[in-house]
N, C-alpha and C positions, 0 to 999 in steps of 0.2 A: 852587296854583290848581286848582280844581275845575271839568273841560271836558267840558263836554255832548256827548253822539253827535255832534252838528247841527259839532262845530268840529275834531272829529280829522279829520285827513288821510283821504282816500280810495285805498288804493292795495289791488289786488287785485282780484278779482270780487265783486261785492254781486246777493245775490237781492232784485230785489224785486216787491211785489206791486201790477200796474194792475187796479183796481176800476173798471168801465164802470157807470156809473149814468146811468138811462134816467128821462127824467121823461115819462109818458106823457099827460100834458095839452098837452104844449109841444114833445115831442121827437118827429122823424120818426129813428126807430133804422134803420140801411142793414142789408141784408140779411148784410152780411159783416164787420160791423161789429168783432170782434175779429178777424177779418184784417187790415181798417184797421190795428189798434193795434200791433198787433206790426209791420207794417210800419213805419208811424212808431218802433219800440222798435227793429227789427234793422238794416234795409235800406230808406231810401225816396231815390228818386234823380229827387226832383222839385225841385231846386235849381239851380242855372244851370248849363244847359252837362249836365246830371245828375249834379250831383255829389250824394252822397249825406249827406243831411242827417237822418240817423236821431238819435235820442237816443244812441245806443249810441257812434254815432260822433264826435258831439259832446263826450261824457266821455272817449274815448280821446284825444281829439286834445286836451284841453283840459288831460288829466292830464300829457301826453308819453309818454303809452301807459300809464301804470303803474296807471289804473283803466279797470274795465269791469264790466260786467253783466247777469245773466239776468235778464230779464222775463218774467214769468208772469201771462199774462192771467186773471182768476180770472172766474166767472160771472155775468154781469149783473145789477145788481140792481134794480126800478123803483122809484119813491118819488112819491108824490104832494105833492111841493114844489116850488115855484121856485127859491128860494134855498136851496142845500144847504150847509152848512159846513163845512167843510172835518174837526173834528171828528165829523160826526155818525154816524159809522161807530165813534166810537173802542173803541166794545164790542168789537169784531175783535182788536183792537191783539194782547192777549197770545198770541190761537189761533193769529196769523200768523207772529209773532217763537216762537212756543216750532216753528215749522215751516218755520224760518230765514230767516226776510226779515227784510230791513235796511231795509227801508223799504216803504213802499207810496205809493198816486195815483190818487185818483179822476178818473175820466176819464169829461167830461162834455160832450156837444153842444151848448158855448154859444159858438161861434165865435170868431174872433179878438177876442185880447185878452181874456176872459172866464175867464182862470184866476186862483188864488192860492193860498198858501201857506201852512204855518205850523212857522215851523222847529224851535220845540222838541218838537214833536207828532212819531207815528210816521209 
């Protein structure tokens, strides 16, 4: 049986790359806006009580500590769309994997509930 990236086990450090995409028809961009991101990626302790509800922490706890990951916020990009797909970066794909990310995430100000996915993509 032939197992896509998207199905081996996670265990170790995984680099990966958050891409901030700004749509400047629709989007008010915060002035510190990949401080935000990495917050939410390393350390954010706006969860009850403060507990910390980063991504980071969410893949430790969920692995039993055996996965984890660098996040590298790379530099914003704007685009004049509304709907941006999830693909439509994939020209990036091979400059980022041959510069060791296991994955990447575009990261976009369309508030809750407003993300998705695509799992056999990078």
């Amino acid at each position: 049986m032939i197992r896509s990236a998207a199905m081996v086990p996670w265990r170790g450090s995984r680099k990966i790359a958050f891409l901030p995409v700004a749509r400047p028809q629709i989007d008010y961009v915060p002035p510190d806006w990949p401080a935000q991101i990495e917050r939410r990626i390393y350390y954010d302790p706006s969860g009850p009580s403060g507990a910390d509800v980063s991504l980071r922490t969410y893949i430790h706890t969920t692995s039993s500590g055996r996965a984890d990951l660098e996040g590298v916020v790379l530099p914003m990009v704007e685009i004049n769309q509304i709907d941006v797909p999830v693909d439509r970066f994939a020209s990036r794909t091979a400059d980022l994997r041959s510069q060791g990310f296991a994955a990447g995430a575009l990261v976009m100000l369309g508030g809750v509930g407003a993300g998705s996915a695509d799992c056999p993509g990078f």
